[in-house]
KOLPAFI-253035 format. One line per field, with one value per residue: chain; residue number from 1; x, y, z of N, C-alpha, C in turn. Coordinates in pm, 1 decimal. Example, Ala and Ser with C-alpha at 12.3 -4.5 7.8 and 13.67 -1.06 7.14 Angstrom:
2
cadena	c(A_A)
num	c(1_2)
n.east	c(1319.0_1285.0)
n.north	c(-569.0_-225.0)
n.up	c(780.0_708.0)
ca.east	c(1230.0_1367.0)
ca.north	c(-450.0_-106.0)
ca.up	c(780.0_714.0)
c.east	c(1320.0_1290.0)
c.north	c(-330.0_3.0)
c.up	c(780.0_787.0)
END
This chain:
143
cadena	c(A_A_A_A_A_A_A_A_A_A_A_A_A_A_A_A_A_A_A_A_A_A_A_A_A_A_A_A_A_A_A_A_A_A_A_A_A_A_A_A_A_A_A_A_A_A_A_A_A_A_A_A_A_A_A_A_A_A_A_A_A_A_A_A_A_A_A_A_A_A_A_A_A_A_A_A_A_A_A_A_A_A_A_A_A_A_A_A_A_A_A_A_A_A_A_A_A_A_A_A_A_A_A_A_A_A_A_A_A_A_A_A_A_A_A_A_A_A_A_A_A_A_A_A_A_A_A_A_A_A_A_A_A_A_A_A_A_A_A_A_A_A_A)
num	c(1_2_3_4_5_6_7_8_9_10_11_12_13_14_15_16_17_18_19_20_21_22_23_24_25_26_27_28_29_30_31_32_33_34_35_36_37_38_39_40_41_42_43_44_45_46_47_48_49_50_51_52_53_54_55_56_57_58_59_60_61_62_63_64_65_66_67_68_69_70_71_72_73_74_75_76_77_78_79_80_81_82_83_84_85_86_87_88_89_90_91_92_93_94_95_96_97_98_99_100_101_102_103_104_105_106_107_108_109_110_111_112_113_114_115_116_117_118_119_120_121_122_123_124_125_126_127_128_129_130_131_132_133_134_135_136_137_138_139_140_141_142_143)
n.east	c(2652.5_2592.4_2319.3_2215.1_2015.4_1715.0_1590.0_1329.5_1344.8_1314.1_1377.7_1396.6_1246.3_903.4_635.8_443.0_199.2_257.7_479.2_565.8_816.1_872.8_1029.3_1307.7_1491.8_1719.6_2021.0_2218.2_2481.9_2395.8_2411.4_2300.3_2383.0_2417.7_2620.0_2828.4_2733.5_2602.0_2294.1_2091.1_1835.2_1748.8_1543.9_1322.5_1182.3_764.9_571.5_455.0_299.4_173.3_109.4_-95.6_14.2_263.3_331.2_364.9_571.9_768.5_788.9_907.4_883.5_662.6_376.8_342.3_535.2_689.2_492.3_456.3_713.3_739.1_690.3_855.0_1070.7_1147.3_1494.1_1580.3_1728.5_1756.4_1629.9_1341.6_1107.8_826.5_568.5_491.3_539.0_744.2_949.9_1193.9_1507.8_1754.1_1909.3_1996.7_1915.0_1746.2_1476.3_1373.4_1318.2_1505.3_1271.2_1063.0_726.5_715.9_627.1_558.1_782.5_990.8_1177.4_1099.8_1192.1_1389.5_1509.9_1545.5_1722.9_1679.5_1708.5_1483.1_1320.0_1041.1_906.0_767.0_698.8_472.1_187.4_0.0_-268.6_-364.7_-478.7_-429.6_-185.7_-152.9_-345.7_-232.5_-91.2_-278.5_-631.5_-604.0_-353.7_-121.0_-73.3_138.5_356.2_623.7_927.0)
n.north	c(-423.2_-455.2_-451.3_-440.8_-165.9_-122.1_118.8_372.5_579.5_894.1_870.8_1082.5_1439.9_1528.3_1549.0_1542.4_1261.6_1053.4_735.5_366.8_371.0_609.3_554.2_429.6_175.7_151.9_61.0_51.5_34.1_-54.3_63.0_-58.0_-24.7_165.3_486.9_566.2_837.7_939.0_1062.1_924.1_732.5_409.0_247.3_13.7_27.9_-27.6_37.7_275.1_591.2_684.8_961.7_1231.1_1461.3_1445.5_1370.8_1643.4_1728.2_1590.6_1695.7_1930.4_2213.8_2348.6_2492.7_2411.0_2319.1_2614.5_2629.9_2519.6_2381.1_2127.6_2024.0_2010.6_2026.3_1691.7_1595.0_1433.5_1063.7_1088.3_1011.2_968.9_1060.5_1014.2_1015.5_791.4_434.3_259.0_52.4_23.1_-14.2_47.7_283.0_565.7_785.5_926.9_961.6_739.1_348.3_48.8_-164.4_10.5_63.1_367.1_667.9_875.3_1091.7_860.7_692.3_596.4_316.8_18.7_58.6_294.1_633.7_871.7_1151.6_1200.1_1410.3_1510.4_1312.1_1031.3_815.6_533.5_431.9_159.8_86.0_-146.4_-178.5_-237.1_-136.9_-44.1_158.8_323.2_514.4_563.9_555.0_688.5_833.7_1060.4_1251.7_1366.6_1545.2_1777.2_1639.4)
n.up	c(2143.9_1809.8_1520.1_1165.7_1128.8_973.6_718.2_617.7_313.7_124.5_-231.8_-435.8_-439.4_-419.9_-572.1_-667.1_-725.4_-429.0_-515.7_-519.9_-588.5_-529.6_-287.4_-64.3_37.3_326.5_466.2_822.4_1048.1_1378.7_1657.6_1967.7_2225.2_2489.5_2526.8_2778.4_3010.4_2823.9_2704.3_2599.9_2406.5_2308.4_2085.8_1988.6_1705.0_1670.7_1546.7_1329.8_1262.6_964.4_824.5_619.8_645.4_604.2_321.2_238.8_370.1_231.6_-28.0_-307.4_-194.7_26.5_180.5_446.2_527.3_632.4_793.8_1080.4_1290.4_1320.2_1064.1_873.7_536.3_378.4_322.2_44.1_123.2_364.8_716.9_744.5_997.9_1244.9_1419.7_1691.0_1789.4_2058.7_2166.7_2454.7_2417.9_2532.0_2774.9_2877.8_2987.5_3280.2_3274.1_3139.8_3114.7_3001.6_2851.1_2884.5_2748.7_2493.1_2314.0_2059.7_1856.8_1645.2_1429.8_1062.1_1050.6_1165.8_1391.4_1630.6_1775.6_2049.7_2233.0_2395.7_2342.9_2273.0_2331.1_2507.9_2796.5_2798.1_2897.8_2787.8_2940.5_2883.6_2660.3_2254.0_2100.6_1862.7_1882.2_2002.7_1828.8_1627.3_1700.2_1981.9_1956.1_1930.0_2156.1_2273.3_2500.6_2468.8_2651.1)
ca.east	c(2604.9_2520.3_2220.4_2150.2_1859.7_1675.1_1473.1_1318.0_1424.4_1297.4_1502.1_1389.1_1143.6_799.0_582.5_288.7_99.5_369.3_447.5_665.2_953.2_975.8_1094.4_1362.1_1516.2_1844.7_2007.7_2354.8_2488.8_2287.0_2468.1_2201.3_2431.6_2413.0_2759.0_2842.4_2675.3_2504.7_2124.2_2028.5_1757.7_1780.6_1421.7_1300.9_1059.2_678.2_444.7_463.1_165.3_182.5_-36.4_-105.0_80.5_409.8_372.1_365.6_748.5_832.5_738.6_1013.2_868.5_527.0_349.1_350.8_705.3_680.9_381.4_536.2_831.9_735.8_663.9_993.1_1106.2_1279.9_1555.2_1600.6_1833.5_1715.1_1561.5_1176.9_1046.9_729.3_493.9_480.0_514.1_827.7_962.6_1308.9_1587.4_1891.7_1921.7_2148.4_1857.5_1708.4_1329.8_1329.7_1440.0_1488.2_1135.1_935.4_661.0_720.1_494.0_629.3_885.5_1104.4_1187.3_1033.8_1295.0_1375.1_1500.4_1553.7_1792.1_1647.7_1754.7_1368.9_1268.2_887.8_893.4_686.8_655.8_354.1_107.1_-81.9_-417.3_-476.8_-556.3_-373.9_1.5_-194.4_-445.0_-207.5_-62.7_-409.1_-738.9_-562.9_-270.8_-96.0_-115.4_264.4_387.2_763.0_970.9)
ca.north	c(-508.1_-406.2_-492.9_-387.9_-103.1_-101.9_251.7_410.1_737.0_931.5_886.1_1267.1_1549.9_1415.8_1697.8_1418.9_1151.9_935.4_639.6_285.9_350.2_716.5_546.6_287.1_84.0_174.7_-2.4_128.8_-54.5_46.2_7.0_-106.6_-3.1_387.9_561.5_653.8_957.7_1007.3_1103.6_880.3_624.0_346.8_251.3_-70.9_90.0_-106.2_83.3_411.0_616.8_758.8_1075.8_1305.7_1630.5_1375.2_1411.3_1793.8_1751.7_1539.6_1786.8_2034.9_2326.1_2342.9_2601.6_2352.2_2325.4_2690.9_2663.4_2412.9_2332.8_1981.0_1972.1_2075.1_1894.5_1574.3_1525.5_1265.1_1025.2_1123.2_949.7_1018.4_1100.1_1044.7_945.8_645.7_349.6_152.4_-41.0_90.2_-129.3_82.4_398.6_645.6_874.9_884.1_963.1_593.1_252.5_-87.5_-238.0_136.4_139.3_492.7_711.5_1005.9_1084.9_793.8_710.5_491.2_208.9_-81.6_144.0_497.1_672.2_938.6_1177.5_1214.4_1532.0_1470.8_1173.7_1009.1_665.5_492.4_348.8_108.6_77.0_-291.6_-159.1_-293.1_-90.4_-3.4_225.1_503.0_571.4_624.7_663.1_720.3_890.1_1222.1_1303.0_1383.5_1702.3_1762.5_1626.7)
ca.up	c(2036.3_1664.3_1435.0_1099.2_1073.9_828.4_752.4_500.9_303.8_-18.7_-332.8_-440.7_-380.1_-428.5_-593.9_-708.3_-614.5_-402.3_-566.0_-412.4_-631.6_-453.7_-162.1_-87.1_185.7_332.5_597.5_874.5_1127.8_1435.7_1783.8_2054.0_2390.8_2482.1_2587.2_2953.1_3030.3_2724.8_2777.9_2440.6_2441.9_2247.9_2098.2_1894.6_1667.6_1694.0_1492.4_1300.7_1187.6_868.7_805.9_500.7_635.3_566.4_228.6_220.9_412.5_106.7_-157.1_-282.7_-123.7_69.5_345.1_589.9_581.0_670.9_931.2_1161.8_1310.2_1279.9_907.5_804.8_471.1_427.8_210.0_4.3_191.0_523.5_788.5_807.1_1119.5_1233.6_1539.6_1675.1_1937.9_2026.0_2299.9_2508.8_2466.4_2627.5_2821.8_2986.3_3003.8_3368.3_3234.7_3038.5_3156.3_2929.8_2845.1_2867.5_2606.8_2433.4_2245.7_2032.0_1752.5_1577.2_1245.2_976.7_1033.9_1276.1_1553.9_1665.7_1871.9_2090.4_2350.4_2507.6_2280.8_2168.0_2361.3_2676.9_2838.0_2725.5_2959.2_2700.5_2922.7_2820.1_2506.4_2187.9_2073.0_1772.9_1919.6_2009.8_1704.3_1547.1_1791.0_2077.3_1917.1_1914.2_2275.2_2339.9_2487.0_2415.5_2744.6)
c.east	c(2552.4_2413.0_2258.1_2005.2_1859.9_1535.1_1459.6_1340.2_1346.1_1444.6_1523.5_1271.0_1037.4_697.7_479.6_243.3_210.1_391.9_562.1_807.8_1006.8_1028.6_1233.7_1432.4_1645.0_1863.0_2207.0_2335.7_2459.0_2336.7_2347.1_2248.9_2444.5_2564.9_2757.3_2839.7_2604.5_2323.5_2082.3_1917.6_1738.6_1645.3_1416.2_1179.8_928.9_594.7_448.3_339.5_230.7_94.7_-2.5_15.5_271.8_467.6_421.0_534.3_843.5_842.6_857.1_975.4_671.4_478.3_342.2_426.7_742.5_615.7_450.5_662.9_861.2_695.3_739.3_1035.1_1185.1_1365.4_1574.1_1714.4_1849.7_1636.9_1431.3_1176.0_909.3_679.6_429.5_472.7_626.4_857.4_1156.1_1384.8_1756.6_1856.2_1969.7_2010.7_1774.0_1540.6_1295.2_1414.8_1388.7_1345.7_1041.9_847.4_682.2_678.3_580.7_721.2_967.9_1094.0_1107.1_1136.7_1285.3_1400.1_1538.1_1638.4_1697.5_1672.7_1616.3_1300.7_1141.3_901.3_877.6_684.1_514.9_267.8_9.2_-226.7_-463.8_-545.0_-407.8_-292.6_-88.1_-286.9_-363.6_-118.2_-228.3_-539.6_-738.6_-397.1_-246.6_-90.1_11.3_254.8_575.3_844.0_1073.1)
c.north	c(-420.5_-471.1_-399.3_-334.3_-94.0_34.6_231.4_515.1_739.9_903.1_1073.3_1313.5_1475.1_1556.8_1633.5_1320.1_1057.3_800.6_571.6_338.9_519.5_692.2_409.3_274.9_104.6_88.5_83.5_22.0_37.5_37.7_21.5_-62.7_152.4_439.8_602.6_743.2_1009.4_1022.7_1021.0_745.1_578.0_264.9_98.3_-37.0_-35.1_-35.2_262.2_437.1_741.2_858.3_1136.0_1434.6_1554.6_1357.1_1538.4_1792.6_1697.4_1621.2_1893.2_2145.3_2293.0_2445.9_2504.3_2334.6_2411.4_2738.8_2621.3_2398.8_2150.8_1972.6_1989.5_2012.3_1830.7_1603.0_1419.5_1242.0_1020.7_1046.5_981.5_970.8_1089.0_1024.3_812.5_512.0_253.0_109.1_-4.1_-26.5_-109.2_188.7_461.6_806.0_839.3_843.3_806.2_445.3_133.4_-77.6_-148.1_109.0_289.0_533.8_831.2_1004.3_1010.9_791.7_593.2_361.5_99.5_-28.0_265.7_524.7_795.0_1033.2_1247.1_1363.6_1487.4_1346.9_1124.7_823.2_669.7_340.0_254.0_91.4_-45.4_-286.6_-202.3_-127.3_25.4_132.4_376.3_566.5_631.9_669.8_673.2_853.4_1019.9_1288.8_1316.0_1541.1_1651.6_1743.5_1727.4)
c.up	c(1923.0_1594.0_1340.3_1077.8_959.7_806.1_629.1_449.2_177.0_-94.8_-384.6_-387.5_-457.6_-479.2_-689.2_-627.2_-545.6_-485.7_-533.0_-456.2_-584.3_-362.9_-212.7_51.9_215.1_439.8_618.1_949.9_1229.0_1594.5_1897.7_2213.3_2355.0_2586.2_2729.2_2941.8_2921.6_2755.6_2640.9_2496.3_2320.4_2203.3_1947.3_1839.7_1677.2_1568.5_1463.9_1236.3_1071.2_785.8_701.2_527.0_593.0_407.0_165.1_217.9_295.1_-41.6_-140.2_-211.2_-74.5_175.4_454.4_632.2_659.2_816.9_1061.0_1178.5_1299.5_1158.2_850.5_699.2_506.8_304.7_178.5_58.7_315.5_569.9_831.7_944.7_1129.2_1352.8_1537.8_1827.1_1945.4_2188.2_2348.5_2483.5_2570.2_2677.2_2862.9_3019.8_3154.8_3364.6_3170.2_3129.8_3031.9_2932.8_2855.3_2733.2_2602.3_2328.9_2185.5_1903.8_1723.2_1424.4_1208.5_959.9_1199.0_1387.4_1550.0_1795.3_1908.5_2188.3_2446.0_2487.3_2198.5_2252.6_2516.7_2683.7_2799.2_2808.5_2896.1_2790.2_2932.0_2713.1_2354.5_2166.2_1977.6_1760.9_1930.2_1905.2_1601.9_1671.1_1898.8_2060.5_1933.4_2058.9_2347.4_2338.7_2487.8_2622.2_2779.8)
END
């Protein structure tokens, strides 16, 4: 089955104060079933947190781009990346099944493909979705 995602992407390099019309809305057609034998996990994004060092990656050149392997820029047109919280909907990966909450790297759009790099099941606690993107957040090691 297919859906249309819908993400978000820079139009250009961002080297001021952000502003709405630097971004805009793209959408692909997004296939929801994962290939025989592929290791991909198939993720309905829930909740992305959006932090300051994300503007740095947007900026034509920056040291944090440099510092990090995770701050790397974006190009415009590209699929931001960020940390976040979504819900499994396919898998071929053995680590994930259907219906996992998952904690860790997707994009700024309706869903995310993944093959389980930066990315952990997500025991919520009984505590609201919302929590581990911000004051519970950040607490992935790379699988």
């Amino acid at each position: 089955m297919e859906v249309t995602n819908k993400y978000i992407v820079i139009k250009t390099q961002i080297d001021g104060k952000p502003q709405e019309s630097d971004f805009e809305f793209k959408t692909e057609q997004f296939s929801l079933t994962v290939k025989p034998g592929s290791n991909d996990i198939i993720i309905k994004n829930l909740y992305v947190s959006i932090d300051p060092y994300q503007i740095n990656r947007m900026k034509t050149m920056s040291s944090s781009q440099k510092a990090s392997e995770f701050a790397v820029g974006i190009s415009p047109g590209e699929v931001i990346d960020a940390y976040g919280v979504g819900k499994v909907i396919a898998s071929g990966n053995p680590k994930f099944e259907k219906d996992d909450y998952v904690v860790g790297l997707i994009s700024w759009g309706e869903y995310s493909i993944s093959q389980g790099f930066i990315l952990n099941k997500l025991d919520p606690m009984g505590l609201p979705l919302t929590y581990h993107v911000g004051l519970l957040g950040n607490h992935i090691t790379p699988s």
